[in-house]
C-alpha positions in Angstrom: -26.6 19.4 -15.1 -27.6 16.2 -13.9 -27.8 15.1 -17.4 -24.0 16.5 -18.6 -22.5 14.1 -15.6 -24.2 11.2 -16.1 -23.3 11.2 -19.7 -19.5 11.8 -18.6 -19.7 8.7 -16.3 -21.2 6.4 -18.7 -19.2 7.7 -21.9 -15.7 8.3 -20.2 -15.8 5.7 -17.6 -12.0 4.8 -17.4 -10.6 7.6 -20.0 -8.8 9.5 -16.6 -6.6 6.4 -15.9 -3.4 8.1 -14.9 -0.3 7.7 -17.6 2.7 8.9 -15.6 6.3 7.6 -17.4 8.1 9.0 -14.3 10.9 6.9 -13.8 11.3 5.6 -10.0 14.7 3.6 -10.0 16.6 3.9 -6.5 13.2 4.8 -5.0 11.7 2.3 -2.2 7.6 2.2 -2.1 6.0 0.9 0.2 1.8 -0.3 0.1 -0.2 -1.7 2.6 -2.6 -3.7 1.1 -0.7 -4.3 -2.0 -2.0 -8.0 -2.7 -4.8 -7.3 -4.5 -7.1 -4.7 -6.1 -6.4 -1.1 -6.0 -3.3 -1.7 -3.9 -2.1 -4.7 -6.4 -2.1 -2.3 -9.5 -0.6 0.3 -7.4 2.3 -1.7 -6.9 2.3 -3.1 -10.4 2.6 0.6 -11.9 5.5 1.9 -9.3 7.4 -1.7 -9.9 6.8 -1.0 -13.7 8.1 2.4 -13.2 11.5 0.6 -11.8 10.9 1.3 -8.0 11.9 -1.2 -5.3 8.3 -2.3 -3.9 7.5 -3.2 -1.0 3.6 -4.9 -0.2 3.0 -4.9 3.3 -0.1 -6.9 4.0 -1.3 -9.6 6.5 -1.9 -12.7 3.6 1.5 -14.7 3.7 -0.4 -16.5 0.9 -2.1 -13.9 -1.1 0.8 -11.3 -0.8 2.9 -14.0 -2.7 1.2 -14.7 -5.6 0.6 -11.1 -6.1 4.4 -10.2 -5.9 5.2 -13.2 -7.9 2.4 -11.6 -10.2 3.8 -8.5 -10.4 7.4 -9.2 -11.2 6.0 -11.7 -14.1 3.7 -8.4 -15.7 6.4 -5.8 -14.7 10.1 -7.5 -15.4 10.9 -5.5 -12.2 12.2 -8.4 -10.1 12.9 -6.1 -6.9 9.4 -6.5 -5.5 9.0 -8.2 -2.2 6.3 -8.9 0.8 6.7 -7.9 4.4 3.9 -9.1 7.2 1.4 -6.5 8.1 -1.4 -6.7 10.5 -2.9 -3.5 10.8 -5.6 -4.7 13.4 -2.4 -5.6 15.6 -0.7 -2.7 17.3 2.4 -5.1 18.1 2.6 -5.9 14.5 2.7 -2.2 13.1 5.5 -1.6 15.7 7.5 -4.8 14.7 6.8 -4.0 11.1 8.6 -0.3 11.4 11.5 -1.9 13.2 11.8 -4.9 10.7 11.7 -1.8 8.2 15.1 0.3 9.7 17.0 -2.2 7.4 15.8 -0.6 4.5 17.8 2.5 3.2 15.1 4.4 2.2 11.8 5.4 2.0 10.8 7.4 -0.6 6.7 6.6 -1.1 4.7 5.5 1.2 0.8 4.4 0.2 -1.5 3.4 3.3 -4.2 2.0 0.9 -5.1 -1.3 3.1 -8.5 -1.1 4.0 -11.9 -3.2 5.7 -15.4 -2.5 5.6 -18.7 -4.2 6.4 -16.8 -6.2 9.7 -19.4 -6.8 12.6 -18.5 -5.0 15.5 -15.4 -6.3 16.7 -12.6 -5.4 18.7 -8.7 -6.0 18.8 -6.9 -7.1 22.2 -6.9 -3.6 23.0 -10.6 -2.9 22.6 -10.4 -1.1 19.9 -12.9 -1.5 17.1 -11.2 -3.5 14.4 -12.5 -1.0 11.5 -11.2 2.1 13.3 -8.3 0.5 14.1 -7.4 -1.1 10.6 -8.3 2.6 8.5 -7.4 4.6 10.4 -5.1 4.1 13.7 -3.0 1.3 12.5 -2.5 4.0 9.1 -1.6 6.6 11.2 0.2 4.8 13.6 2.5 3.2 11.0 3.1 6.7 9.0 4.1 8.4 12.4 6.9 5.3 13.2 7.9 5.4 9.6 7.9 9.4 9.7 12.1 9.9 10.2 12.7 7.4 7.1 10.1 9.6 5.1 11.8 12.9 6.0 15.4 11.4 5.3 14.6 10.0 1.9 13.2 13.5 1.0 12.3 14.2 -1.3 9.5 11.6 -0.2 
């Protein structure tokens, strides 16, 4: 058995890349974490699909050259940044109200992500990993919840 997967993984190692040709214009997607790897290509493939994207991350920098990256691969130039510092409650909160002035929210992809940090914590003592994957994540969904719902379906 052992044998039959490790053959899979070595000779199909990238054949189950996913080729959806759903279209996505008038939808709004939003991903944290979108300025580079998984994230990046994430929002490359919704922008190439024609959705209005969204990369919420905290590199003013980074989160730049990816968007200008994006709308050079994808032709789609309705792909913008927004500031996002998960480790900051304050920030997720000012982020969902900075966000009311969109129309919609149609897809919503919590992808940011740390690992390996030394223990740390944020200026409410809370461990900068937790906080980052998984209360700033849920946090955000939860204040971004009634847009979700009203753009159904979402």
């Amino acid at each position: 058995m052992l044998l039959i997967i490790g053959c899979r993984i070595y000779f199909q190692p990238i054949k189950e890349v996913c080729n959806c040709e759903t279209k996505l214009h008038g939808k709004v997607a939003l991903v944290t974490g979108g300025n580079s790897g998984i994230g990046k290509e994430t929002a490359r493939d919704l922008a190439r699909r024609g959705a209005r994207v969204i990369i919420a991350s905290r590199d003013n920098k980074k989160s730049e050259a990816a968007v200008n990256d994006i709308i050079y691969t994808t032709g789609n130039a309705n792909v913008l940044y927004r500031h996002l510092d998960l480790a900051k409650v304050e920030s997720i909160r000012q982020f969902a109200e900075d966000f009311k002035d969109e129309d919609r929210l149609d897809i919503l992809v919590n992808n940011s992500g740390v690992g390996g940090l030394k223990n740390k914590c944020n200026e409410r003592n809370i461990d900068v990993i937790m906080q980052i994957n998984y209360f700033g994540p849920v946090l955000l969904t939860n204040l971004l919840l009634d847009k979700l719902k009203k753009s159904a379906p979402s």
